[in-house]
C-alpha positions as CSV (number, residue, x, y, z in Angstrom):
1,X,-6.3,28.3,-5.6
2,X,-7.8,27.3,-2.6
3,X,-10.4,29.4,-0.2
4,X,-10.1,29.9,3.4
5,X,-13.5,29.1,5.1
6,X,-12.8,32.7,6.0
7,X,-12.7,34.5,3.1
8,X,-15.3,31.9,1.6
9,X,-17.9,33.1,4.5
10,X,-16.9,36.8,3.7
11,X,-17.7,36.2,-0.2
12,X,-21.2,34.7,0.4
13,X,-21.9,37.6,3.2
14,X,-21.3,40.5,1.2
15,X,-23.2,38.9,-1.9
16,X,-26.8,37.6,0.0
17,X,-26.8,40.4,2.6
18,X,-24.7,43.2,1.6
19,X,-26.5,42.6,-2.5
20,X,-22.5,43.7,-3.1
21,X,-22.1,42.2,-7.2
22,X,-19.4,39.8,-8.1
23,X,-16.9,43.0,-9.4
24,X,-17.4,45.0,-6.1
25,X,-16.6,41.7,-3.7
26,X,-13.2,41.1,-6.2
27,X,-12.5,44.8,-6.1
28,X,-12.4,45.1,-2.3
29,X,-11.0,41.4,-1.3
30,X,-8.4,41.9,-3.8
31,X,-9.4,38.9,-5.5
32,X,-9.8,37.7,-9.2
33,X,-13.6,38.2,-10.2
34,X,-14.0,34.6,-11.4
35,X,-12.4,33.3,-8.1
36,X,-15.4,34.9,-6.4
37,X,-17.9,33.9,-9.1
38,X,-16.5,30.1,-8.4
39,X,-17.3,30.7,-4.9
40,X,-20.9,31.4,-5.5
41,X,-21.6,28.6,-8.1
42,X,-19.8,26.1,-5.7
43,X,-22.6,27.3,-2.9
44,X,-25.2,27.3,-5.5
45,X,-26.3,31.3,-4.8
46,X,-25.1,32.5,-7.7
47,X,-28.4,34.9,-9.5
48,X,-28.5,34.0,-12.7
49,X,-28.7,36.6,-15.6
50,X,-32.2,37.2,-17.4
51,X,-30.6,36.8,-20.4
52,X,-27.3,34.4,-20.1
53,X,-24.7,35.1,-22.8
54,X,-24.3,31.6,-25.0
55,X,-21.1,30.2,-24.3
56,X,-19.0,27.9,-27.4
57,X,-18.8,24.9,-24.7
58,X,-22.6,24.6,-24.4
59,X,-23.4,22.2,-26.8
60,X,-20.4,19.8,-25.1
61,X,-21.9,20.3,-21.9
62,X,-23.6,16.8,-21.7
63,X,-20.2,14.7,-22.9
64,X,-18.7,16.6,-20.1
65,X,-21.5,15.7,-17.5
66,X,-21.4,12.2,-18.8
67,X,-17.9,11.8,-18.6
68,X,-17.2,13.2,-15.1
69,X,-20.0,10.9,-13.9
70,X,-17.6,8.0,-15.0
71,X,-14.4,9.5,-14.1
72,X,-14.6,12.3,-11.9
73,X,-10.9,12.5,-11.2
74,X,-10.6,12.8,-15.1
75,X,-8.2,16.0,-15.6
76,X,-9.6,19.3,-17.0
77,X,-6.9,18.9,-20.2
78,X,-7.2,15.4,-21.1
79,X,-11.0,16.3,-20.9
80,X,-10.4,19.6,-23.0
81,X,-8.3,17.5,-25.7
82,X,-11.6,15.2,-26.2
83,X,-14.1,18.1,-26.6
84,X,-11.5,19.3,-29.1
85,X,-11.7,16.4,-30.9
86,X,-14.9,16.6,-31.3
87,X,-15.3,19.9,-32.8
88,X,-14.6,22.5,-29.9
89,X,-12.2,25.4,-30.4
90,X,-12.4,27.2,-27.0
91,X,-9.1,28.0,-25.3
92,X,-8.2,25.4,-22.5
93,X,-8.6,28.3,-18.8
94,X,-12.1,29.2,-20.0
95,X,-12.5,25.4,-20.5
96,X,-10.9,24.1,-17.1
97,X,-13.2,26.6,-15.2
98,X,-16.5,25.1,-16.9
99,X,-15.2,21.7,-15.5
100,X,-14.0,22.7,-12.1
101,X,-18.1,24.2,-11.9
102,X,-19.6,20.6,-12.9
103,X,-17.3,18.5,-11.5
104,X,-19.1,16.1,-9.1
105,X,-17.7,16.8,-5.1
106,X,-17.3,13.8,-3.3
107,X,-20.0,13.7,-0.4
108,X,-18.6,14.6,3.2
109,X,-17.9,11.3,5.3
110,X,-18.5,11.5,9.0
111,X,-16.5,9.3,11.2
112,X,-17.0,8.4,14.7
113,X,-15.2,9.1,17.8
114,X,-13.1,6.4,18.7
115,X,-12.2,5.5,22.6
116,X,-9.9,3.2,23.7
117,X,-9.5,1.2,27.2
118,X,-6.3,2.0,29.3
119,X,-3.3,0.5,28.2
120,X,-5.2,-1.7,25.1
121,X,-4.2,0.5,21.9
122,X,-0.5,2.2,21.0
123,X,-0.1,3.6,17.5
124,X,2.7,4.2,15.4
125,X,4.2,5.5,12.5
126,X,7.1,7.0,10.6
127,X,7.4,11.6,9.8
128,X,10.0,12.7,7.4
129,X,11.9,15.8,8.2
130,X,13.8,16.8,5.7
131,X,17.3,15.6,5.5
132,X,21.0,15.6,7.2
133,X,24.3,16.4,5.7
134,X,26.4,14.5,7.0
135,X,30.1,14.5,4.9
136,X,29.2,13.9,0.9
137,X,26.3,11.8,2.2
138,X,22.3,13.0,2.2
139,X,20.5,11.4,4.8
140,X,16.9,11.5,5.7
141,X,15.8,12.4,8.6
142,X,13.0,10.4,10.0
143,X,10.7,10.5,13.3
144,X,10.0,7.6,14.7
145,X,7.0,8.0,16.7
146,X,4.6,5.9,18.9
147,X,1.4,7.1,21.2
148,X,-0.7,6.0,23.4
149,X,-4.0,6.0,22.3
150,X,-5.9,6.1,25.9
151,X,-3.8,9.0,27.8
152,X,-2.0,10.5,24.3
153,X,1.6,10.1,25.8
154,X,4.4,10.6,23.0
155,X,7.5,8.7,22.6
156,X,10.0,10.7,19.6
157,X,12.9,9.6,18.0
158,X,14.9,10.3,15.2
159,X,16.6,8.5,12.8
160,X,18.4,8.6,9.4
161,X,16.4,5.4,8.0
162,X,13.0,4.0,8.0
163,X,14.6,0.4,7.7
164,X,13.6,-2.4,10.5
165,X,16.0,-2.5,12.4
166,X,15.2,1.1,13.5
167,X,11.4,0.4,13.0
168,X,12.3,-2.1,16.0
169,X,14.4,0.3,17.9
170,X,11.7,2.7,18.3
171,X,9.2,0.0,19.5
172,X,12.0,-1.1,22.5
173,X,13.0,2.3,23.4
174,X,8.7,3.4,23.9
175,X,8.0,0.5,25.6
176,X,11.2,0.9,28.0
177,X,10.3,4.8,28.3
178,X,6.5,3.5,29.0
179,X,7.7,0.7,31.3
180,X,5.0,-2.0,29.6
181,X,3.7,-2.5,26.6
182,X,0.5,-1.9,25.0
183,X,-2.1,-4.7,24.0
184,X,-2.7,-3.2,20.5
185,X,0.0,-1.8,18.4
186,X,-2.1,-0.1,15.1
187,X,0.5,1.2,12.1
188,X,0.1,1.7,8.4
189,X,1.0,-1.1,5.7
190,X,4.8,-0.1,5.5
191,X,7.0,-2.9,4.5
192,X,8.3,-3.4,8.1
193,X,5.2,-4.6,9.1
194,X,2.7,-5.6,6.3
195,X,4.8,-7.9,3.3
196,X,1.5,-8.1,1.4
197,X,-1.9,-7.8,1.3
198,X,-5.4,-8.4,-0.5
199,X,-8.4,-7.0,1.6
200,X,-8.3,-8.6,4.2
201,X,-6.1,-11.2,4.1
202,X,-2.4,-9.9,5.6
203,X,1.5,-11.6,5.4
204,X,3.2,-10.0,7.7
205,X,6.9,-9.5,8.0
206,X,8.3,-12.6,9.7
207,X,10.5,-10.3,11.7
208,X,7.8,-8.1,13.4
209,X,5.9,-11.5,13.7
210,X,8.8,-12.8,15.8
211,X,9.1,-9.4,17.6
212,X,5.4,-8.8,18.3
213,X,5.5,-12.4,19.8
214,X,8.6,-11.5,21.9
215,X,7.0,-8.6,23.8
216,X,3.0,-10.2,23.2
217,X,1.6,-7.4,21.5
218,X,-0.9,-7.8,18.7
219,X,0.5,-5.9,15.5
220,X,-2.8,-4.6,13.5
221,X,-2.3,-2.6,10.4
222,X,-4.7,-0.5,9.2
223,X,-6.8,-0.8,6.1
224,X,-5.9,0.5,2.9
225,X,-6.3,4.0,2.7
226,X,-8.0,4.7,5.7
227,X,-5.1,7.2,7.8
228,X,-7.8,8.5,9.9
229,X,-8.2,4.7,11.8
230,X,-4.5,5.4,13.5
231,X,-5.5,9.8,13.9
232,X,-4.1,9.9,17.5
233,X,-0.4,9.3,15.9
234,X,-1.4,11.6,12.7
235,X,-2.3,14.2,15.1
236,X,0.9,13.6,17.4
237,X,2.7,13.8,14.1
238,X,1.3,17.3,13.4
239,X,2.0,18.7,17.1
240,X,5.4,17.7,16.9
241,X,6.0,19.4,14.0
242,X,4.6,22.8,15.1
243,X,5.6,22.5,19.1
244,X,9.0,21.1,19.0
245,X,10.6,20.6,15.7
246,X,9.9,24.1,14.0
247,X,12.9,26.4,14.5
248,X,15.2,23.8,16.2
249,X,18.3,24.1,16.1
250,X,20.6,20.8,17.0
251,X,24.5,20.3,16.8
252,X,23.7,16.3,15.4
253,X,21.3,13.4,15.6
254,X,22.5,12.7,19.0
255,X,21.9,16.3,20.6
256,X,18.1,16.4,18.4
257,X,17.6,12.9,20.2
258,X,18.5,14.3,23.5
259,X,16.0,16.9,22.8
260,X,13.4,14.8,21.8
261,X,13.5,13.2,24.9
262,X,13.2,16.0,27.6
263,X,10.5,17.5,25.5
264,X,8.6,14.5,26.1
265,X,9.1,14.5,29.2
266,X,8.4,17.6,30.3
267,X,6.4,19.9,28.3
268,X,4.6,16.9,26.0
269,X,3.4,15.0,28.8
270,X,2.4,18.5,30.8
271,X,0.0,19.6,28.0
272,X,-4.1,19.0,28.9
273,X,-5.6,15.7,28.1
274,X,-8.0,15.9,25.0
275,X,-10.9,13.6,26.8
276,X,-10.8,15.9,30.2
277,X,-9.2,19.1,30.2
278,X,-9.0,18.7,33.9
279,X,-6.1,16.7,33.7
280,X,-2.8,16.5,32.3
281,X,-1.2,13.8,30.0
282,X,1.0,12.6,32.7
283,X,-2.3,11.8,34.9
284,X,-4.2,10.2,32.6
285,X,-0.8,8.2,31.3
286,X,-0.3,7.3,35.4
287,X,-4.0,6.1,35.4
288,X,-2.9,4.1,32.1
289,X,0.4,2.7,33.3
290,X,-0.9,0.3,35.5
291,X,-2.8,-1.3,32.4
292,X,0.1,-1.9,30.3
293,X,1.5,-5.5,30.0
294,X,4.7,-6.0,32.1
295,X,8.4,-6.0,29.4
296,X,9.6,-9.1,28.3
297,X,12.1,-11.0,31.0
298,X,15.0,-10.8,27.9
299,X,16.1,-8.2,25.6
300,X,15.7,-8.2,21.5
301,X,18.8,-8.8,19.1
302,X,18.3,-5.6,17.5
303,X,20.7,-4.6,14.7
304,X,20.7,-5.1,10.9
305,X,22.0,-8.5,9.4
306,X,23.2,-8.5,5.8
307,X,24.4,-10.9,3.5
308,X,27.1,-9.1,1.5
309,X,29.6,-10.5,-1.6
310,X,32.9,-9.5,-1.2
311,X,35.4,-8.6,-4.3
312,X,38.9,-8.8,-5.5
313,X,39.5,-5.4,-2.3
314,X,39.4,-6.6,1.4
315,X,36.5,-4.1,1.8
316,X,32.2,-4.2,2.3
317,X,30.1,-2.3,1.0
318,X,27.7,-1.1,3.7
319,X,24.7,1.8,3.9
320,X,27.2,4.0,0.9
321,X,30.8,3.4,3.0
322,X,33.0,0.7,2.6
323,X,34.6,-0.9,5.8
324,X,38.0,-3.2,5.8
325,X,38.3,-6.7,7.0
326,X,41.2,-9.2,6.4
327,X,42.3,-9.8,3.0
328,X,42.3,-13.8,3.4
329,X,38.5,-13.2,3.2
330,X,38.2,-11.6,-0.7
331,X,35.6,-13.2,-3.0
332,X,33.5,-14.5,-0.7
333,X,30.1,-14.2,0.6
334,X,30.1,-12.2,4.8
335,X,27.4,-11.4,6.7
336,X,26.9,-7.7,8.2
337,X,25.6,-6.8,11.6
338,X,25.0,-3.6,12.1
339,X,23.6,-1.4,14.9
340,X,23.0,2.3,15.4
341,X,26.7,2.3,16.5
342,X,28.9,-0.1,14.9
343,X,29.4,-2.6,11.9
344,X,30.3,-6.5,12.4
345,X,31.5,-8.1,9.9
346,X,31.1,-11.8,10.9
347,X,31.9,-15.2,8.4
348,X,29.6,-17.9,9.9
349,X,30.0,-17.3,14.1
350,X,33.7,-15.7,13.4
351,X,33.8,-12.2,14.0
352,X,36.1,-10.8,11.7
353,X,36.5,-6.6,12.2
354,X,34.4,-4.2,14.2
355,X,34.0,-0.9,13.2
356,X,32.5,2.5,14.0
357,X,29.5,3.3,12.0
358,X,29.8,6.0,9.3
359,X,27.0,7.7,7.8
360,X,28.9,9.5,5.3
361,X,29.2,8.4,2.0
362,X,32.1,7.2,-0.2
363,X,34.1,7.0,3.1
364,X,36.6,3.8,3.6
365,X,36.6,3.0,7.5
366,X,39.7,0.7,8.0
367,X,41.6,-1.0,10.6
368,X,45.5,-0.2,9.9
369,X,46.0,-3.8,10.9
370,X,44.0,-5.0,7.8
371,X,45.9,-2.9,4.8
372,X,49.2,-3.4,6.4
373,X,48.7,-6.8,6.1
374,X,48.0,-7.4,2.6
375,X,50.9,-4.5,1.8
376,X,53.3,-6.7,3.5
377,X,52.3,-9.7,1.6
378,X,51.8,-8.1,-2.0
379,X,55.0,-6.3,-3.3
380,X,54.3,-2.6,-5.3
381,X,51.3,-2.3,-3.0
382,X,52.5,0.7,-1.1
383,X,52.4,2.9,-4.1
384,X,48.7,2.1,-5.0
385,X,48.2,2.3,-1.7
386,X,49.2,5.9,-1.6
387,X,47.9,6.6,-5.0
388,X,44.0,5.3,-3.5
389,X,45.1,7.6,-0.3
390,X,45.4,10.6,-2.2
391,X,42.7,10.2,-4.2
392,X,40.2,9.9,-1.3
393,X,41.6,13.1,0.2
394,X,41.9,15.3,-2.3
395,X,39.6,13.9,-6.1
396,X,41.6,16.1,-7.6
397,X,44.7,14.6,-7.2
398,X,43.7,11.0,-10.4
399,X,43.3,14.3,-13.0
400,X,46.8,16.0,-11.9
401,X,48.4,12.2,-12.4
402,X,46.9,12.0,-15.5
403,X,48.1,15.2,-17.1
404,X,51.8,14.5,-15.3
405,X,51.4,11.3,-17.0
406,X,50.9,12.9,-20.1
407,X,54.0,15.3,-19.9
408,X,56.2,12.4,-18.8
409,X,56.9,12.9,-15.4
410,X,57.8,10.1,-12.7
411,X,54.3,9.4,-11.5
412,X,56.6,7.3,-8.3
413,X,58.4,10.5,-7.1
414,X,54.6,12.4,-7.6
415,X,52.7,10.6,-5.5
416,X,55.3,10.7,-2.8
417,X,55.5,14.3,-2.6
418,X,52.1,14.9,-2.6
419,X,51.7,12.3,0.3
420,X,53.9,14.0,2.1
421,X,52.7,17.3,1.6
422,X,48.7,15.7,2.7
423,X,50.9,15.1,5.8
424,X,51.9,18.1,6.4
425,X,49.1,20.5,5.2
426,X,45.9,18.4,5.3
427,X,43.3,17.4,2.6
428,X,41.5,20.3,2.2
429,X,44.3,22.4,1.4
430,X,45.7,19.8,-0.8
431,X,42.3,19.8,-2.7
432,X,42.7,23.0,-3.5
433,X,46.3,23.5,-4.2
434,X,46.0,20.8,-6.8
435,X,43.0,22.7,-8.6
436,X,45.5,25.9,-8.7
437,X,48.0,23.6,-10.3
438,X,45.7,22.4,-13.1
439,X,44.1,25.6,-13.9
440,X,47.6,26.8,-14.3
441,X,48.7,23.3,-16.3
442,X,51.7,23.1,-14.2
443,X,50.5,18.9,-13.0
444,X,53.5,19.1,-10.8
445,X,54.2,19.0,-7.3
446,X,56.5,21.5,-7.2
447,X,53.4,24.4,-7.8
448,X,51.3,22.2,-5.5
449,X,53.8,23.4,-2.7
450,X,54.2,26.9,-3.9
451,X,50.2,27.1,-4.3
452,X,49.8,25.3,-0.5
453,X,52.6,28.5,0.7
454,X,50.8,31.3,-0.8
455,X,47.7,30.1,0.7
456,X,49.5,29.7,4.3
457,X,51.1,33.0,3.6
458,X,47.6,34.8,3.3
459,X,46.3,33.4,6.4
460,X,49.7,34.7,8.1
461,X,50.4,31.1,9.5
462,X,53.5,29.6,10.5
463,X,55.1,27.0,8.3
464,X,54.1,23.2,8.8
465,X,56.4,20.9,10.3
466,X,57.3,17.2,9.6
467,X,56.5,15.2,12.5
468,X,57.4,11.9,11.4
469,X,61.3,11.0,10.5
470,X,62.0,9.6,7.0
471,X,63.0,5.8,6.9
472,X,66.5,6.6,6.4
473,X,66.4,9.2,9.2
474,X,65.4,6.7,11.6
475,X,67.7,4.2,10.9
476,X,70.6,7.0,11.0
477,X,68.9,7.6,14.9
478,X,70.9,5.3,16.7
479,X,73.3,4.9,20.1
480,X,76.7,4.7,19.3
481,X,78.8,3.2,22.0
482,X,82.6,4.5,22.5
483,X,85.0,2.0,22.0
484,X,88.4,1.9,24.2
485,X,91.1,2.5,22.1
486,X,93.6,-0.1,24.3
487,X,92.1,-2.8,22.0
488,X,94.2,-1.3,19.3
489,X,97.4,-1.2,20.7
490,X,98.1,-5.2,20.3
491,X,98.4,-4.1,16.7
492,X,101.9,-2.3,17.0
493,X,104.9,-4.5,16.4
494,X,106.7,-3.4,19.4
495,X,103.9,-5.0,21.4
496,X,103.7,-8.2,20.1
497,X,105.3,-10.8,22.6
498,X,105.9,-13.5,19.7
499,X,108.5,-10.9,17.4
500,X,111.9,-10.5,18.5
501,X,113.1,-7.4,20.3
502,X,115.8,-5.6,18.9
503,X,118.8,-5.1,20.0
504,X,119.2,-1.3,20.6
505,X,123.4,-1.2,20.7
């Protein structure tokens, strides 16, 4: 368990001033008497006995010393299962206490202030916050989040990736909020920037290469290990956390984005400057802004691009969703180009559907155009087509088949009616209609519909209504023209001028 420097302070008090012993200090700070006894050792004050009671793990004291000073990291029980080979039979707490006491402490490192010129030095790097449910999909959610190193002004967004395409986002979206760009851009070794690396010798990503040339900035990673070269951003990190993110509440990404940005505008960039509490962050970054390089004349081609094999279904596979393009495309290889508001699908220069991006998962985002094409062109297509329909609205629905199936019911006539009654009652409702009906092992449509009623007649609602005509009902629909009834009179012997009139006498 770990001490507060509070509580560590009180312990060594009350045991060189206040003489207290060891059981009193436990006894009144509520703590365990060897957690206090640890305390003591650990600050070398502890008054030993005149007579110390031998303990079992005495004579495996030096292996243990000698050990540790090879590995200190060594765990207490891999360390207890070699003692025990070696003859020990002392229970593994009593053991793991004798080793936390002897363990060697790493010496405390000091580190030097470090100061940066106006507009030389931005650093970077990525938070998680939890996640984002968002349909059947769990997203991350990420902060992206760049600083200033000079005047400590904060640029926040969020994002449900880390990939580079966002990485790059963030970097356009600082330097346009900054108006310039920093000299200096210092980040970890995250695969968006850093490929590789041995020491001191770096690959970079070509991609932030060829950005980082784009706006001139210098892209330096830090070294291995070493999170407290880029502090500014760790420390940014840690006051975002407790000042704006704690307790917030948000409808979406885009109303936490929102957020994010009047909060660094106003009370982010109002709070003191750390190198002169005189001013403000927003007079120091005013001081700073006239430092920063000037943007880049053109803009950066951000988005995703992704190489993606098509099957034997006109759809891609994208980020968990699949998205619909012509079926004249199947079985080959399409590129994706995707942004944090649409998907391209593109075969060499030809664009070949655009689509909304989803961040749900399992979903199929289509164009009506595409499926209705390749139903016209293969015949029995419209009944698989329904069959797939169902089964993304209510899962359900395949198990129901299945046991109709295995009663010998007309799986054509099933899927209709339950397509209709999706139409006219929804998926959700469907879903659990059909659940009703198995539990019941009724796989019929006919207790779907008396399952969907009962529900409707709970929540005292009124009965759905069909808002499409049949295919027969439409073509019954039509304008019937009255025809005169003069026409028909030619047909009358007595009018025909070629027959004979008769003589009436």
């Amino acid at each position: 368990m770990a001490i507060a420097p509070e509580l560590r302070a009180q312990i060594l008090r009350y045991y060189q001033v206040e003489h207290w012993r060891v059981g009193t200090i436990a006894k009144q700070l509520g703590l365990h008497h060897k957690t206090v006894r640890r305390v003591l050792e650990q600050a070398c004050v502890m008054r030993c006995a005149l007579s110390p009671r031998p303990s079992g793990v005495d004579a495996y004291l030096p292996f243990v010393l000698e050990t540790l000073t090879k590995f200190p990291t060594l765990a207490a029980s891999r360390l207890h299962a070699m003692v025990c080979e070696r003859g020990y039979v002392g229970g593994a707490d009593y053991f793991r206490h004798i080793v936390a006491r002897h363990r060697p402490r790493p010496a405390a490192e000091a580190y030097l202030r470090l100061r940066t010129l106006p507009g030389e030095q931005a650093q970077v790097d990525w938070a998680h916050m939890g996640h984002l449910t968002i349909g059947r999909a769990k997203r991350p959610l990420m902060a992206f989040v760049m600083v200033l190193s000079y005047s400590r002004r904060i640029f926040l967004r969020f994002s449900l990736n880390a990939r580079m395409d966002s990485f790059l986002r963030g970097h356009v979206l600082a330097f346009c909020a900054w108006s310039g760009v920093p000299r200096i851009v210092l980040s970890d070794n995250l695969k968006s920037a850093v490929l590789e690396r041995y020491g001191d010798a770096i690959r970079f990503n070509p991609e932030m290469l060829a950005f980082a040339a784009h706006n001139r900035f210098e892209p330096r990673p830090v070294a291995v290990a070493r999170g407290n070269e880029k502090g500014r951003v760790e420390r940014s990190i840690q006051y975002i956390r407790s000042a704006f993110f704690a307790a917030r509440e948000f409808k979406d990404l885009d109303d936490l984005n929102a957020q994010a940005l009047r909060w660094c505008d106003a009370e982010a960039r109002a709070r003191r400057w750390p190198q002169d509490d005189r001013l403000t962050v927003q007079q120091a970054f005013e001081h700073e802004q006239a430092s920063l390089m000037a943007l880049p004349e053109s803009d950066w081609d951000l988005g995703e691009r992704l190489a993606v094999k098509v099957g034997k279904t006109p759809y891609v596979r994208f980020d968990l969703n699949d998205y619909s393009i012509p079926h004249t495309h199947v079985q080959r290889t399409l590129t994706v180009m995707a942004d944090a508001q649409r998907v391209r699908v593109l075969d060499a220069e030809q664009v070949l559907a655009t689509h909304q991006r989803s961040y749900d998962r399992g979903a199929q985002i289509e164009q009506e155009i595409h499926i209705q094409a390749l139903i016209d062109r293969k015949r029995g297509a419209r009944q698989h087509r329904a069959t797939d329909r169902l089964a993304h609205a209510a899962p359900a629905v395949p198990e129901l088949l299945r046991a109709a199936a295995a009663k010998g019911h007309n799986l054509g006539s099933i899927t209709a009616a339950l397509s209709r009654l999706l139409d006219r009652y929804g998926a959700a409702p469907l879903q659990a209609a059909v659940i009703e009906a198995l539990a019941r092992d009724v796989p019929h449509p006919n207790a779907v519909r008396l399952a969907l009623e009962r529900s409707r007649e709970q929540r005292q609602q009124l009965p759905p209504v069909a808002t499409e005509l049949s295919e027969r009902a439409r073509s019954m629909d039509a304008t019937v023209r009255h025809h005169e009834l003069d026409t028909y009179d030619v047909l009358h012997p007595d009018n025909d001028p070629d027959t004979p009139s008769k003589d009436p006498s």
